[in-house]
ZADO-1210 file (C-alpha; in nm, 4 decimals, padded with zeros to 6 digits):
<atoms>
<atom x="00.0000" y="00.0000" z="00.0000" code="UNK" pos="1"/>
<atom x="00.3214" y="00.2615" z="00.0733" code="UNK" pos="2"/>
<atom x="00.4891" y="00.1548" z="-00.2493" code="UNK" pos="3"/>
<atom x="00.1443" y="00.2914" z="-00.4200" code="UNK" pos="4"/>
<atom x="00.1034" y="00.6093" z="-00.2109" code="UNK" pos="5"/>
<atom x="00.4524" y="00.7048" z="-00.2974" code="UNK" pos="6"/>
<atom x="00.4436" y="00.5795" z="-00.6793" code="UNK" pos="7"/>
<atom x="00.1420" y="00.8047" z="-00.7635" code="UNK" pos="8"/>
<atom x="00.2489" y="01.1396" z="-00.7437" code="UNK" pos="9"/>
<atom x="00.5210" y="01.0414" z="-00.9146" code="UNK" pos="10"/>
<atom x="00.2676" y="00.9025" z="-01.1796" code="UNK" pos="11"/>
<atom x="00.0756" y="01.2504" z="-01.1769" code="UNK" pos="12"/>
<atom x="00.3948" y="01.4627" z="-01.1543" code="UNK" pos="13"/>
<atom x="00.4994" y="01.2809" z="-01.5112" code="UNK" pos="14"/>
<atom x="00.1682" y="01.2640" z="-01.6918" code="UNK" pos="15"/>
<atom x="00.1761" y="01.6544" z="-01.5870" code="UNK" pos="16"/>
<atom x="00.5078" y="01.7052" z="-01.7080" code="UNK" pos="17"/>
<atom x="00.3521" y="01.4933" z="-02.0488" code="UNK" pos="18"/>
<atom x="00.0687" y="01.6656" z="-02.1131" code="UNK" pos="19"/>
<atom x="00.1434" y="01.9683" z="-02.3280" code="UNK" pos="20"/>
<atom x="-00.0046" y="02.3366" z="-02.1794" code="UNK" pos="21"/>
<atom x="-00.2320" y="02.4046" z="-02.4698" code="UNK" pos="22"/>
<atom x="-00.3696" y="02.0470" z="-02.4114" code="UNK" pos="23"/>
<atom x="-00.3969" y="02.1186" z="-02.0555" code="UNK" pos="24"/>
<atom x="-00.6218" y="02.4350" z="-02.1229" code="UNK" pos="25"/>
<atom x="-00.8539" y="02.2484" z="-02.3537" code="UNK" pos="26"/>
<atom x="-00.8655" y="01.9571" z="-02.1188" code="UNK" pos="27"/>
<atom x="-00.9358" y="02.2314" z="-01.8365" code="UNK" pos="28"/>
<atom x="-01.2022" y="02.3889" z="-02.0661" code="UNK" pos="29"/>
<atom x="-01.3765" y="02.0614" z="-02.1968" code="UNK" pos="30"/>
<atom x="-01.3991" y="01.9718" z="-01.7941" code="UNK" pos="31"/>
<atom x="-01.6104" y="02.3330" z="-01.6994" code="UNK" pos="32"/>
<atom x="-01.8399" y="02.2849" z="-02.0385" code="UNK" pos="33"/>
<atom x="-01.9403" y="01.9187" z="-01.8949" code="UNK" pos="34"/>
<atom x="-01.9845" y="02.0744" z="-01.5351" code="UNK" pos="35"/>
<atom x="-02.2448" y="02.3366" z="-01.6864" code="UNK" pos="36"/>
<atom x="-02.3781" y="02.0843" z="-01.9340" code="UNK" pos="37"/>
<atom x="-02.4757" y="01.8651" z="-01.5950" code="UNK" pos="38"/>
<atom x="-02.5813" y="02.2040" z="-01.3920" code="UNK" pos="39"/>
<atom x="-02.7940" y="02.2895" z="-01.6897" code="UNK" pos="40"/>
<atom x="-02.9547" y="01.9628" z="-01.7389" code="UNK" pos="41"/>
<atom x="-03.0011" y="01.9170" z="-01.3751" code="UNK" pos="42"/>
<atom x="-03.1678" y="02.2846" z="-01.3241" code="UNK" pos="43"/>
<atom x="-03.3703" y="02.2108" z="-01.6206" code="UNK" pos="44"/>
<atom x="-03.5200" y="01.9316" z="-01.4408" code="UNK" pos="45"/>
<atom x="-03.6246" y="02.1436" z="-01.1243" code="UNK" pos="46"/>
<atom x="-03.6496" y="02.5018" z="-01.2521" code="UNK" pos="47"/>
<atom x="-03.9114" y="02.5731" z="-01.5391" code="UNK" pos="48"/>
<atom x="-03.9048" y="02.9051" z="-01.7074" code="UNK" pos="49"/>
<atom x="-03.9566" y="03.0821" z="-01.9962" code="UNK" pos="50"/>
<atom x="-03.7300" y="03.0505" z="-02.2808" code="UNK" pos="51"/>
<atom x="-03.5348" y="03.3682" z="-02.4005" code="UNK" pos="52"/>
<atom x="-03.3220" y="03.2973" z="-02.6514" code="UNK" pos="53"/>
<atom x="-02.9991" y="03.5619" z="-02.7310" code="UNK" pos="54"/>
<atom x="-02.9606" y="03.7502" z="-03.0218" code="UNK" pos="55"/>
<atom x="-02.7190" y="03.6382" z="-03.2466" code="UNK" pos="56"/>
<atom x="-02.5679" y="04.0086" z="-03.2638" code="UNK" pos="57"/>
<atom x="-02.5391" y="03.9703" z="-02.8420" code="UNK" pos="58"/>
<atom x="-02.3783" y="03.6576" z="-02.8684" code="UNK" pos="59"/>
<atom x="-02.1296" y="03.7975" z="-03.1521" code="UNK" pos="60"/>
<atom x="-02.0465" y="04.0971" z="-02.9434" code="UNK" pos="61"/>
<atom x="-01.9964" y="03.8209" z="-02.6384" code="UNK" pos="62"/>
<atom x="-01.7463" y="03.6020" z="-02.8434" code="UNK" pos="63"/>
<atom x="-01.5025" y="03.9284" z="-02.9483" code="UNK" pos="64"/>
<atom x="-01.5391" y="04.0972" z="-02.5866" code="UNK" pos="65"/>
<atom x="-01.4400" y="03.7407" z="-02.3736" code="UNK" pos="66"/>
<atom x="-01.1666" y="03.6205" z="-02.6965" code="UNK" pos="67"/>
<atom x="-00.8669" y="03.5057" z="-02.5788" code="UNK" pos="68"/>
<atom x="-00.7180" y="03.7417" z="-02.8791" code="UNK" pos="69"/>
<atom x="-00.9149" y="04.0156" z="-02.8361" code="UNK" pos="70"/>
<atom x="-01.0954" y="04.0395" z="-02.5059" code="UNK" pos="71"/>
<atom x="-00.7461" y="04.2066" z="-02.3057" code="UNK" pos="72"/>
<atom x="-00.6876" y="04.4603" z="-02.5637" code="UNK" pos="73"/>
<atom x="-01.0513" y="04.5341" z="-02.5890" code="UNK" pos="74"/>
<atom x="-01.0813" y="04.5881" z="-02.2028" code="UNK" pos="75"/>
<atom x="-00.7204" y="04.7730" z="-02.2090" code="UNK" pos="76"/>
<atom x="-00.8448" y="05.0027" z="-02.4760" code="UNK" pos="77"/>
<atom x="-01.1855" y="05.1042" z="-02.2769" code="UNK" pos="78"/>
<atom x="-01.0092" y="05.1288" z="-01.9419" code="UNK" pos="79"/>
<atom x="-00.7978" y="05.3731" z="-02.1082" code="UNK" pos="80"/>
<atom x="-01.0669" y="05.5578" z="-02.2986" code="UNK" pos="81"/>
<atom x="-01.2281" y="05.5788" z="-01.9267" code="UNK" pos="82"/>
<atom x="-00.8857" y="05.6843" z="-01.7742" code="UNK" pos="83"/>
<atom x="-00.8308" y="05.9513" z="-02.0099" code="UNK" pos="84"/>
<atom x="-01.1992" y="06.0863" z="-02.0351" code="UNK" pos="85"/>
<atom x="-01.1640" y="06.1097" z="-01.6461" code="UNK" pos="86"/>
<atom x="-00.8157" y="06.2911" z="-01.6281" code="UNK" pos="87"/>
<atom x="-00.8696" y="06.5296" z="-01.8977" code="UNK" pos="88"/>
<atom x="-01.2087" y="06.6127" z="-01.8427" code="UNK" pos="89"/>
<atom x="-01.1607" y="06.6946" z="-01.4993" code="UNK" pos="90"/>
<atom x="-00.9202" y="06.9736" z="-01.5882" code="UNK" pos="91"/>
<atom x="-01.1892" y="07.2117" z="-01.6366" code="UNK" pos="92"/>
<atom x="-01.4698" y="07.1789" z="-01.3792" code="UNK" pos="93"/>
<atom x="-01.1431" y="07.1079" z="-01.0886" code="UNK" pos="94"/>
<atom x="-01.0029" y="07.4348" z="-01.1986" code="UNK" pos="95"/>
<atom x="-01.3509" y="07.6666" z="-01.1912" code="UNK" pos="96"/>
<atom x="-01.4259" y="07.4815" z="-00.8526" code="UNK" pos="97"/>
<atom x="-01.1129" y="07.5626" z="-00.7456" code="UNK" pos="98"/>
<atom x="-01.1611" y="07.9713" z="-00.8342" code="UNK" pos="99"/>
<atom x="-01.4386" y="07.9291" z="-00.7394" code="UNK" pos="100"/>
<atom x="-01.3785" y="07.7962" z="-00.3834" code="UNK" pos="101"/>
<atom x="-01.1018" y="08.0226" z="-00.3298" code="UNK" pos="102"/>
<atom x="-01.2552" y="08.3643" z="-00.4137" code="UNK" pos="103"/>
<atom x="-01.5148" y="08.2569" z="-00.1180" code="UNK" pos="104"/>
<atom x="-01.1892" y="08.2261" z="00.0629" code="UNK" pos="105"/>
<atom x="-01.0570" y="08.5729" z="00.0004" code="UNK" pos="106"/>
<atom x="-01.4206" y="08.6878" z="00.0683" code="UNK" pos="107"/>
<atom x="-01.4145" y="08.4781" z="00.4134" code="UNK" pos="108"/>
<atom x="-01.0674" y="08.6337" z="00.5213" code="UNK" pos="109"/>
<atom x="-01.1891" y="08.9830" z="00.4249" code="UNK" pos="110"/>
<atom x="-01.5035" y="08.9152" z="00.6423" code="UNK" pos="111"/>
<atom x="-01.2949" y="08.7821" z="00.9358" code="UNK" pos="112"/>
<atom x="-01.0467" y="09.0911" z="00.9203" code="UNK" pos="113"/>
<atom x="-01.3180" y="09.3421" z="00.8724" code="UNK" pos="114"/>
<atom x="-01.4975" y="09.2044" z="01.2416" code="UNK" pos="115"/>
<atom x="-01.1170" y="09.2183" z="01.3923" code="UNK" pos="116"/>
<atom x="-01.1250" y="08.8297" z="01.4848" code="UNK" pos="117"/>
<atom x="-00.8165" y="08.7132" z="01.5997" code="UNK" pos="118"/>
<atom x="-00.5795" y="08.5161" z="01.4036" code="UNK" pos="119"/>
<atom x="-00.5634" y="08.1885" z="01.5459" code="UNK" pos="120"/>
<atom x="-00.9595" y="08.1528" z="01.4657" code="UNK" pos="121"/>
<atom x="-00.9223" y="08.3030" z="01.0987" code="UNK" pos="122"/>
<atom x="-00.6031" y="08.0165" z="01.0480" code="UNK" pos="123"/>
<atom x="-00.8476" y="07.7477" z="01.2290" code="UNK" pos="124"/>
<atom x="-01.1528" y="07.7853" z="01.0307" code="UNK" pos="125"/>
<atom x="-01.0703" y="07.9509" z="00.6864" code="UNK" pos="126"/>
<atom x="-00.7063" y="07.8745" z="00.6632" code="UNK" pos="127"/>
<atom x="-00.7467" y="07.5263" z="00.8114" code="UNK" pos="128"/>
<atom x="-01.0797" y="07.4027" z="00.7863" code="UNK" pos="129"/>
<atom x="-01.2228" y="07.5925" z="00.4682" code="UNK" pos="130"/>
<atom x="-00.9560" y="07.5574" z="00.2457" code="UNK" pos="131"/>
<atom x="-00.8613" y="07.1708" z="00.3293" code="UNK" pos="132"/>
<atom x="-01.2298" y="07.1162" z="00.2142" code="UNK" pos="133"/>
<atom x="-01.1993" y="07.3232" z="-00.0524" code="UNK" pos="134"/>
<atom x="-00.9058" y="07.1510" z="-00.2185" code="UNK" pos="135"/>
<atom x="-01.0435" y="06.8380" z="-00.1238" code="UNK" pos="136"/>
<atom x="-01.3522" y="06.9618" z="-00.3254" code="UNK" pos="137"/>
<atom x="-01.2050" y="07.0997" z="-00.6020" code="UNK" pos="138"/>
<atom x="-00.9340" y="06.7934" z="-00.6930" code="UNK" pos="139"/>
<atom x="-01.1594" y="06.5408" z="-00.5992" code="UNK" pos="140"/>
<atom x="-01.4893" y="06.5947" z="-00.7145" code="UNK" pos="141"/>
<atom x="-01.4521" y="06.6133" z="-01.1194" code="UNK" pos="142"/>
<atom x="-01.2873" y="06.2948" z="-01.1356" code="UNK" pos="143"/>
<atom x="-01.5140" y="06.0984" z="-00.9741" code="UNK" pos="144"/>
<atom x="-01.8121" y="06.2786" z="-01.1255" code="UNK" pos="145"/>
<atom x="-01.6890" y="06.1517" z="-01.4051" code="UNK" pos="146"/>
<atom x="-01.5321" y="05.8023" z="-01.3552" code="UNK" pos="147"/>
<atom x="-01.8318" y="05.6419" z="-01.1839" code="UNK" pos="148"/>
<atom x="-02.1118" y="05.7211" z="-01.4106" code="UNK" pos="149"/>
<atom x="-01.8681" y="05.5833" z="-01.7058" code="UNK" pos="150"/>
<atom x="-01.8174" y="05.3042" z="-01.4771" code="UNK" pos="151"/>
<atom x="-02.1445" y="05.2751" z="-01.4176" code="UNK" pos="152"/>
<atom x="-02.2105" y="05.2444" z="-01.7519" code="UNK" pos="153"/>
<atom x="-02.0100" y="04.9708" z="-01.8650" code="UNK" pos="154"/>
<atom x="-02.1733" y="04.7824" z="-01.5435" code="UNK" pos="155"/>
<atom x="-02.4972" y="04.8052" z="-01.6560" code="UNK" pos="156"/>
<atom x="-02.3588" y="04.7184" z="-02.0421" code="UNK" pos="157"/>
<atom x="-02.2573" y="04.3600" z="-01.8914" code="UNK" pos="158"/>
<atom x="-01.9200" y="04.4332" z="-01.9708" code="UNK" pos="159"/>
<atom x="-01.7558" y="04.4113" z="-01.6176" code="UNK" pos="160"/>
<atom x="-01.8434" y="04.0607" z="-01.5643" code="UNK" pos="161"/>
<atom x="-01.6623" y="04.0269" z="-01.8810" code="UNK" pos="162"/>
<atom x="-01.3576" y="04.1850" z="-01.7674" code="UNK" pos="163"/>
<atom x="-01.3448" y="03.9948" z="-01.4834" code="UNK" pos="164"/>
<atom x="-01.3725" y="03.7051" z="-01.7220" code="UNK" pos="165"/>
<atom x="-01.1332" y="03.7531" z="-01.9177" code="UNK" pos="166"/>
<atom x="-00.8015" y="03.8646" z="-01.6174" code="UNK" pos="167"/>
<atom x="-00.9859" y="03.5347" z="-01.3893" code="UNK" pos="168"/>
<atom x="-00.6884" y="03.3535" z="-01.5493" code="UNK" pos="169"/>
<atom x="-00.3787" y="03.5790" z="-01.5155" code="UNK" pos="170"/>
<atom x="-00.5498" y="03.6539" z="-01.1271" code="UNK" pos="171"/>
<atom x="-00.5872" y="03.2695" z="-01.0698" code="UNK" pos="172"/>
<atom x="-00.1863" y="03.2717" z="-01.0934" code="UNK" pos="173"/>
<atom x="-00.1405" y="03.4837" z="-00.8077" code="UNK" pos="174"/>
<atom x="-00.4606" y="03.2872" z="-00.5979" code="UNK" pos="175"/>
<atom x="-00.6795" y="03.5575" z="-00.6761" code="UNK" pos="176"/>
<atom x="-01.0018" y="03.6001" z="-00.8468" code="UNK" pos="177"/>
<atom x="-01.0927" y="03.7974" z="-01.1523" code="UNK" pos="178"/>
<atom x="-01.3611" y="04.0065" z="-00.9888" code="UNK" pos="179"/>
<atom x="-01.0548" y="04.1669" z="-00.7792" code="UNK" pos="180"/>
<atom x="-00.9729" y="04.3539" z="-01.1470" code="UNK" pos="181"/>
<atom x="-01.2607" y="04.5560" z="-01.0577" code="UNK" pos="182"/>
<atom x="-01.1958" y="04.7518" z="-00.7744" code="UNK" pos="183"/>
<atom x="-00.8363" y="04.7801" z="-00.9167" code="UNK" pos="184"/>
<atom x="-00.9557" y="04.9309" z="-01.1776" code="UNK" pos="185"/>
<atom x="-01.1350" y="05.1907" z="-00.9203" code="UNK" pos="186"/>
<atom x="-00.8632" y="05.2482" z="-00.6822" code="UNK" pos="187"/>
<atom x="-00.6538" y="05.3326" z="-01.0279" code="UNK" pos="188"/>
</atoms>
């Protein structure tokens, strides 16, 4: 019984070392279609519902977006779109917030010198207070006014799941899941 517990990883370790990577991946992707063959089959036995069938133009769009040639420069390519849209149209809207929040600064300092209030509560609350929320305001605000709702919108597109599809095998190298893309794509 030892001689066989120590012979078969051996066995495995050289059928491993055998089986060519490509092979491996097909092998690993004929395995997951007969899983959700048998989970289809078996919910179509309990679960009765109506049935919708996809457009052909859906699944087309499907097929490029999740490719293993195209799907990561698609996603790159939109990402960056995103990326770009939110840097450079932030400019703008950061930059009049930011005048705009700092003329009510000069206003609020003229206010507080022309009742004579002493310095240390003109440095706490406009020099301290006001303008730490007004910068925080001003460089923060644009970009995500504009990053979520594009964000947003590829979410409610379908294409995030897709994303995570398509990184849930460079992620599964480093014992991680696709879905974690996602919120590095946010914290980006």
């Amino acid at each position: 019984m030892s001689t066989l517990n120590t012979s078969l990883p051996s066995i495995l370790s050289s059928i491993k070392q055998e089986i060519d990577p490509e092979e491996s991946q097909k092998f690993r992707d004929s395995i997951v279609s007969s899983i959700y063959s048998c989970a289809e089959s078996i919910a179509g036995k309990v679960a009765h519902h109506e049935v919708m069938r996809r457009s052909e133009f859906d699944q087309k769009i499907d097929n490029i977006v999740t490719s293993r040639l195209l799907g990561i420069p698609i996603m790159l390519s939109l990402l960056g779109i995103i990326l770009w849209l939110t840097i450079t149209g932030a400019n703008y809207p950061s930059q009049m917030l930011s005048y705009g929040l700092f003329w009510i600064e000069g206003q609020l300092t003229l206010l507080f010198m022309m009742i004579s209030a002493p310095d240390w509560l003109h440095g706490i609350l406009v020099l301290g207070m006001y303008r730490s929320l007004a910068w925080v305001i001003s460089v923060m605000l644009p970009p995500m006014a504009i990053f979520f709702p594009l964000f947003t919108l590829l979410e409610d597109l379908g294409y995030l799941p897709r994303v995570a599809f398509n990184l849930d095998r460079f992620f599964k190298k480093a014992c991680a899941h696709g879905k974690q893309a996602l919120t590095m794509c946010m914290g980006f």
